[in-house]
Backbone as CSV, one residue per row, in Angstrom:
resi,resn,N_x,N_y,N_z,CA_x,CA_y,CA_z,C_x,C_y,C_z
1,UNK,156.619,116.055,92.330,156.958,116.835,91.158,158.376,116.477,90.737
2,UNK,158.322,116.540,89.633,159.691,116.491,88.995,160.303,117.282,88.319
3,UNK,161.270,117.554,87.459,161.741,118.548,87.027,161.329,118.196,85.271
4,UNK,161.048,119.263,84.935,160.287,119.642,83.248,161.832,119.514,82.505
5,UNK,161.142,118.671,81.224,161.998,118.698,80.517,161.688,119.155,79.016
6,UNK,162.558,119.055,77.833,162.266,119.634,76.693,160.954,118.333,76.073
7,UNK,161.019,116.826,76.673,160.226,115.997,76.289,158.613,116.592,76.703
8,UNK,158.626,117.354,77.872,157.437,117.203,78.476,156.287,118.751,78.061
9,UNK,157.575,119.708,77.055,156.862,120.364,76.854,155.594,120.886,75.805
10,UNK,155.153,119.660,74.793,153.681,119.843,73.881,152.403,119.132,75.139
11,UNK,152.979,118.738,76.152,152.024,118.282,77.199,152.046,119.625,78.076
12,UNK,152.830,120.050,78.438,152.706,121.098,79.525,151.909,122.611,78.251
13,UNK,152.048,122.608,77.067,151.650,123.231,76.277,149.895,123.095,76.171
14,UNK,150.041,121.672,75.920,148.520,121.762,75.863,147.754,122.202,76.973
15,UNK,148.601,121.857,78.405,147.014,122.216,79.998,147.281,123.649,79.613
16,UNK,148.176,124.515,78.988,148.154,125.863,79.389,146.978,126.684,78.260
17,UNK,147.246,125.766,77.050,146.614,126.551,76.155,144.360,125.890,75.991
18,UNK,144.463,124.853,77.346,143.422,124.867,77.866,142.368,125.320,78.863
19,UNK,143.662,126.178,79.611,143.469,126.589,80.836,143.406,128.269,80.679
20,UNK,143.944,128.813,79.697,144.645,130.109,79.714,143.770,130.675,78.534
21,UNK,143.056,131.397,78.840,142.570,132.284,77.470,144.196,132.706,76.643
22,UNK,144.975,133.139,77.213,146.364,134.086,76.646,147.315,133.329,76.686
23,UNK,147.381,132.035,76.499,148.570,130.855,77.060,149.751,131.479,76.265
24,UNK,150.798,131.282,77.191,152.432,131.126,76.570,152.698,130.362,75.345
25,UNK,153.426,130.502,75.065,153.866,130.004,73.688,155.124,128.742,74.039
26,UNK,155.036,127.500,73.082,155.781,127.049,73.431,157.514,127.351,73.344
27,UNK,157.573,128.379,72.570,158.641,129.220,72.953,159.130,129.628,74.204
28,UNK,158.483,130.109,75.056,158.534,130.831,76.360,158.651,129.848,77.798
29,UNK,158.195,128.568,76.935,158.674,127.081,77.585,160.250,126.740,77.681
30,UNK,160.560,126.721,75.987,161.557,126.311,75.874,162.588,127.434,76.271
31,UNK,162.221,128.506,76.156,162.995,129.768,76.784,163.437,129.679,78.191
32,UNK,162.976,129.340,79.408,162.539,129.308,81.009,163.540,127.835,80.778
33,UNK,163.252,126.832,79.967,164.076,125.680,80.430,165.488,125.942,79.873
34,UNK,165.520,126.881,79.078,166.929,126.681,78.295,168.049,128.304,79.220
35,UNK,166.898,128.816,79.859,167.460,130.105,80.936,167.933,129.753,82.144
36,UNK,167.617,128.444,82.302,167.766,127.611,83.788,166.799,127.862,85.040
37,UNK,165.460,128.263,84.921,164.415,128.627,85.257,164.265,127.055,86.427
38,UNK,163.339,127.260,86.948,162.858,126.175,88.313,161.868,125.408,87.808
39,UNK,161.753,124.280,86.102,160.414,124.124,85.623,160.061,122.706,86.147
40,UNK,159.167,122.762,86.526,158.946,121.550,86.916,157.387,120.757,87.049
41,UNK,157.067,119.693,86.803,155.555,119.038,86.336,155.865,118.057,87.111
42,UNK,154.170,118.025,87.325,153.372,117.129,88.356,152.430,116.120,87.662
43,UNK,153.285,114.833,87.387,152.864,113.801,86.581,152.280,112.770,87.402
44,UNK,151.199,111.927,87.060,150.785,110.727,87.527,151.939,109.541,87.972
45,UNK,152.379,109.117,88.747,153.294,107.893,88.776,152.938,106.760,88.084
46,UNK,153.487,106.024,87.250,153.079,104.918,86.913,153.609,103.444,87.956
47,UNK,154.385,104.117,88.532,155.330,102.869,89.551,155.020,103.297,90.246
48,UNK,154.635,103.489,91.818,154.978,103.777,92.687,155.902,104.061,93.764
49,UNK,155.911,105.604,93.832,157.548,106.092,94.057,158.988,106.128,93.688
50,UNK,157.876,106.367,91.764,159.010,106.810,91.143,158.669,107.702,90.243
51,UNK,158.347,108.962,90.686,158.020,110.188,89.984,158.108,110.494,88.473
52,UNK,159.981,110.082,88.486,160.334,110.055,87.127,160.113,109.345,86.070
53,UNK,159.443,108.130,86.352,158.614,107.093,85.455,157.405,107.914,85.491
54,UNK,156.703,108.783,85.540,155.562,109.253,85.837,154.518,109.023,84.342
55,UNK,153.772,108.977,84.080,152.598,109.056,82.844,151.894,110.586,82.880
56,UNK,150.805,110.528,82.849,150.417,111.960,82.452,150.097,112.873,83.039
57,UNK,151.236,114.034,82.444,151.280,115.524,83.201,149.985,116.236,83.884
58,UNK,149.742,116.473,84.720,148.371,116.881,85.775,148.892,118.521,86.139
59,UNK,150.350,119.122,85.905,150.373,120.273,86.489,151.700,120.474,86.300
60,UNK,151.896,121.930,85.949,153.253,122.571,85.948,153.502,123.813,86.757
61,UNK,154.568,124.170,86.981,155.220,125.282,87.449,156.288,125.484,86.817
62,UNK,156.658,127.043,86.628,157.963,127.811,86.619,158.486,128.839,87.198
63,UNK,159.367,128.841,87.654,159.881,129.982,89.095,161.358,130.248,87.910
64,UNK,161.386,131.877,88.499,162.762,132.344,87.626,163.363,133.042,88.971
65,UNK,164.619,132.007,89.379,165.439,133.084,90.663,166.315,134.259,89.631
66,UNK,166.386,135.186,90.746,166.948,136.268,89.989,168.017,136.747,91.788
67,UNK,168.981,136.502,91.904,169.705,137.015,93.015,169.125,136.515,93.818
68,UNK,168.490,137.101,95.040,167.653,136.023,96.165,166.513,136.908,96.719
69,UNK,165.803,136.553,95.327,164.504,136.664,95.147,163.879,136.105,93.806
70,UNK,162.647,135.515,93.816,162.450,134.818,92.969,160.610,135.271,92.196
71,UNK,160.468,134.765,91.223,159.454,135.122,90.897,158.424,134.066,90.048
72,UNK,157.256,133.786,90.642,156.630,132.378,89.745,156.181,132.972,88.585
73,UNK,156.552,132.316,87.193,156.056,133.129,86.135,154.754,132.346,86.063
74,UNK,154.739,131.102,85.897,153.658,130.290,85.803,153.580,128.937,86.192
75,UNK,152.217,128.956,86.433,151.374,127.480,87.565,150.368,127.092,86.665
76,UNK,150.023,126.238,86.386,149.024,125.966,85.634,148.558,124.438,85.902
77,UNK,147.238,123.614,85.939,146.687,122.700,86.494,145.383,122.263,85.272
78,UNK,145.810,120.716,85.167,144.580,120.583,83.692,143.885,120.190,84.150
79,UNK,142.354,120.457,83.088,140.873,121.357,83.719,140.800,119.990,84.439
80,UNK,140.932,119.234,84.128,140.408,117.311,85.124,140.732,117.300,86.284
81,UNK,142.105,118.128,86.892,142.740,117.583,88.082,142.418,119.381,88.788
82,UNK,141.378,119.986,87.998,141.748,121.280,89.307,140.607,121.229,90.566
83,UNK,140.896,121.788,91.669,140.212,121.323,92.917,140.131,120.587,93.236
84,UNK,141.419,119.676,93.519,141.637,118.626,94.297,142.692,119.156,94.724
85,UNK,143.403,119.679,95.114,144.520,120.373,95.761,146.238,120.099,95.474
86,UNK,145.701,120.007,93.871,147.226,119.670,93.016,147.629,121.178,93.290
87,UNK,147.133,122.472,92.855,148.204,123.538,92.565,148.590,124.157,93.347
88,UNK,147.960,124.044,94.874,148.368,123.927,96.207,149.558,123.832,96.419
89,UNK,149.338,122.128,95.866,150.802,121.184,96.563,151.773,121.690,95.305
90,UNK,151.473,122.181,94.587,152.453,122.595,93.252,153.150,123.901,94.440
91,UNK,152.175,124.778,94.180,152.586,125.895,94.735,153.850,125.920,96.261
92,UNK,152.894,125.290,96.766,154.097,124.642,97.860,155.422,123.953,97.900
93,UNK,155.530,123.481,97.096,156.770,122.634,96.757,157.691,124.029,95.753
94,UNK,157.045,124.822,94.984,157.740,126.100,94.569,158.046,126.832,95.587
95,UNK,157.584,127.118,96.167,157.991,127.778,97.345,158.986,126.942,98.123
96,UNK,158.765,125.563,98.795,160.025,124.861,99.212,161.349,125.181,98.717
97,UNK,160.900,125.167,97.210,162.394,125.069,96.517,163.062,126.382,96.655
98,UNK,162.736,127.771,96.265,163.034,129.124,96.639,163.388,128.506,97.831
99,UNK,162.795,128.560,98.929,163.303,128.721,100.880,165.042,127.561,100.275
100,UNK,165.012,126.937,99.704,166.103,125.663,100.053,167.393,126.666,98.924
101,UNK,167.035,127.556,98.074,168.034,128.011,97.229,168.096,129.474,97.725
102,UNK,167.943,129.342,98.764,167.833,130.825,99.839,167.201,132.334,99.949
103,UNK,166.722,132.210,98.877,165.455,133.161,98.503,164.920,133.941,99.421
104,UNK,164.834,134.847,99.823,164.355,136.153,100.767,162.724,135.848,100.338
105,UNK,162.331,136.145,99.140,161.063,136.455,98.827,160.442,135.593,97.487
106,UNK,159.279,135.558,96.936,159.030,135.104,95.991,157.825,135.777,95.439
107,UNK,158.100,136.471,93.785,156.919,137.477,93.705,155.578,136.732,92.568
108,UNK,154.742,137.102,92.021,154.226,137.148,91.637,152.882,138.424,90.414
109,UNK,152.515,138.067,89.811,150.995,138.466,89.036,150.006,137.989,88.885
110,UNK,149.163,138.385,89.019,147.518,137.415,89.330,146.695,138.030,88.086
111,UNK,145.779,137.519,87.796,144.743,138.560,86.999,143.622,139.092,87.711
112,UNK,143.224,139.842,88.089,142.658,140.485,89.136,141.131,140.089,89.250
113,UNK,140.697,139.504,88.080,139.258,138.734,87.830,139.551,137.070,88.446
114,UNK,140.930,136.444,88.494,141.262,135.288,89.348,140.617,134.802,90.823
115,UNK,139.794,134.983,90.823,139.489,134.701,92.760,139.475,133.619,92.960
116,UNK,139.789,132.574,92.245,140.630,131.426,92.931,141.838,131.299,93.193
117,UNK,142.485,131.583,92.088,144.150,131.963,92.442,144.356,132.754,93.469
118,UNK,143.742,133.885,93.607,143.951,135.109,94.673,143.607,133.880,95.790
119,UNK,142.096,133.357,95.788,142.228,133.026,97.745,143.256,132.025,97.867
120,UNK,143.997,130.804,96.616,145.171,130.181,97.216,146.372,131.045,97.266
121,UNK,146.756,131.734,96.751,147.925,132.854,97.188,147.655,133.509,98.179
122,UNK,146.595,133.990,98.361,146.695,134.801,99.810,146.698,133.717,101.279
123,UNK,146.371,132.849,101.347,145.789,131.041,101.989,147.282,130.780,101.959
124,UNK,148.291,131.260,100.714,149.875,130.665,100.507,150.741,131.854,101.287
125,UNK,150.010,132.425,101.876,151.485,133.204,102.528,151.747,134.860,101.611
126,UNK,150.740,134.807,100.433,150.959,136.073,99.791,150.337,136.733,99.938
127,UNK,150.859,138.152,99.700,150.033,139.468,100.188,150.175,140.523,98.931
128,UNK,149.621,141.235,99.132,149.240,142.179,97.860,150.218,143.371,97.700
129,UNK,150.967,143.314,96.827,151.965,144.387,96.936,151.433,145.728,96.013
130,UNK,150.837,145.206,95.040,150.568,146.372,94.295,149.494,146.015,93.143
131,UNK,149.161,147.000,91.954,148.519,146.683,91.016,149.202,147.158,89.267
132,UNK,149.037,146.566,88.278,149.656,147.067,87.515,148.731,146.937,86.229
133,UNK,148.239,148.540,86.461,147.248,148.864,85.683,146.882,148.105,83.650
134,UNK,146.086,147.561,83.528,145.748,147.059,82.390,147.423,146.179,81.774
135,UNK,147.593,145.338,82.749,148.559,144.513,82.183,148.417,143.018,81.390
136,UNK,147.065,142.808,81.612,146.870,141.283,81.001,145.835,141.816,79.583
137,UNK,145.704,140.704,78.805,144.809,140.879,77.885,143.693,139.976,78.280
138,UNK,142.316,141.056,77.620,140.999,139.711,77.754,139.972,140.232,76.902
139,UNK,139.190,139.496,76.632,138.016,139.927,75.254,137.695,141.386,75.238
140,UNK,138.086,141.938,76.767,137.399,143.336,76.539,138.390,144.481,76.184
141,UNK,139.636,143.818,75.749,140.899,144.911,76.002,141.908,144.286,77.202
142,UNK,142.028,144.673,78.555,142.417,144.404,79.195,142.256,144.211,80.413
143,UNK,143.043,144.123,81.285,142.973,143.837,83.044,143.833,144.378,83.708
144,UNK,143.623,144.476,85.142,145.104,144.816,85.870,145.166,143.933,86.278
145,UNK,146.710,143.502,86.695,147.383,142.345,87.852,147.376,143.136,88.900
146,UNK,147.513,141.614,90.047,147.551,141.958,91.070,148.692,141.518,91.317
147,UNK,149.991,142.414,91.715,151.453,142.088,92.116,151.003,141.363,94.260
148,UNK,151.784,140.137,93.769,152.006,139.772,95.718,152.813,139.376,95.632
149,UNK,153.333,139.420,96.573,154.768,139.155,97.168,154.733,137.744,98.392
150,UNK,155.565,136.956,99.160,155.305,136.210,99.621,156.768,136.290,100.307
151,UNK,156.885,136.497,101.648,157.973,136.647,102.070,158.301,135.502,102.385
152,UNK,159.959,134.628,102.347,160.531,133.584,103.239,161.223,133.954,104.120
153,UNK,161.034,132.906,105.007,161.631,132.901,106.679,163.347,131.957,106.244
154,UNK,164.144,132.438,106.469,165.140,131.681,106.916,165.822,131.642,107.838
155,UNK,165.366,130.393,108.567,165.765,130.130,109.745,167.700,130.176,110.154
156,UNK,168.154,131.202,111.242,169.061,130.769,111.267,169.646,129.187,111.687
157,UNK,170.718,128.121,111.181,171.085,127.224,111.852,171.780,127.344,113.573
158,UNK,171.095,126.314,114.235,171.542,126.636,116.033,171.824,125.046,116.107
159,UNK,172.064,125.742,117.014,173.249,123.922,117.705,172.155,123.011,118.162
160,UNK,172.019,121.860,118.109,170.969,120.985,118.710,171.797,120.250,119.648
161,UNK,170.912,120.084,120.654,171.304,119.153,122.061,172.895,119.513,122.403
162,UNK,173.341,121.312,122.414,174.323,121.496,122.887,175.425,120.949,122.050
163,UNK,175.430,120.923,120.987,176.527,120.433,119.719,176.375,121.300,118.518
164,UNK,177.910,121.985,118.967,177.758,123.364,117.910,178.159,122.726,116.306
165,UNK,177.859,123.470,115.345,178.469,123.050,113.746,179.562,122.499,114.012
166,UNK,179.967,121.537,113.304,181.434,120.750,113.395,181.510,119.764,114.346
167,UNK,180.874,120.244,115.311,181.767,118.839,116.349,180.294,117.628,116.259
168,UNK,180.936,116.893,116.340,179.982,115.738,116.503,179.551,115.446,118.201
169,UNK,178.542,114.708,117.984,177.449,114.461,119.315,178.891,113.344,119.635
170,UNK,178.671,112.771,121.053,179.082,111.447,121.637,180.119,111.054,120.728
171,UNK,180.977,112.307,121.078,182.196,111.948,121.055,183.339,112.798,119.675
């Protein structure tokens, strides 16, 4: 994955407004990139092992840290590349990035009719914090979300092979 830019967003526009009965607006794109949001797309390489040369967008994410805790606003995966375990590895690498910018937690909203999303979030470490009655829209009126939460571990740093911070090994 790489990091989303203002180029990449009528592509990251289109998987959403294919994927999403209620898709975001490309406003709310350019909003998240211009807020300093975590946006970032999962493009085909055209070189090999070089991301940033990449060709065509297969998947996005956006994470908004807020103090140290963070929250994915949106994941999204186009209809060609889903179930092969792109939003997985999306999801995972969002989460990497929270644990590396020190993040306690990382929250979320589901749509409660989702049971694919739900079994990879719950499969991801998330758990169900709550519900928030008729919050999404859908042909019938509405839905509730399902709020989860996903706690991170941060490991304290310890000395390896008896070599505390600062001093160097052998010598």
């Amino acid at each position: 994955m790489r990091a989303m830019t203002l180029e990449d967003v009528d592509a990251v526009l289109a998987i959403e407004q294919a994927v999403q009965a209620y898709p975001w607006t490309r406003g709310n794109f350019i909003d998240a990139l211009g807020h300093g949001y975590v946006c970032r797309v999962d493009a085909e390489e055209l070189v090999a092992g070089h991301p940033e040369d990449g060709g065509e967008i297969r998947g996005f994410a956006v994470l908004m840290p807020v103090l140290d805790e963070a929250e994915l606003l949106n994941i999204g995966v186009a209809a060609g590349q889903q179930r092969k375990g792109l939003g997985r590895a999306m999801l995972r690498e969002m989460l990497d990035v929270a644990h590396k910018m020190k993040m306690r937690r990382v929250f979320l909203e589901v749509r409660a009719s989702n049971a694919a999303a739900l079994a990879l979030y719950r499969s991801s470490g998330f758990g169900k914090l709550g519900v928030r009655r008729d919050y999404y829209q859908n042909a019938s009126g509405s839905e509730d979300a399902i709020t989860m939460v996903c706690e991170l571990k941060q490991e304290a740093t310890l000395p390896h092979a008896g070599v505390w911070p600062g001093e160097r090994a052998n010598g």
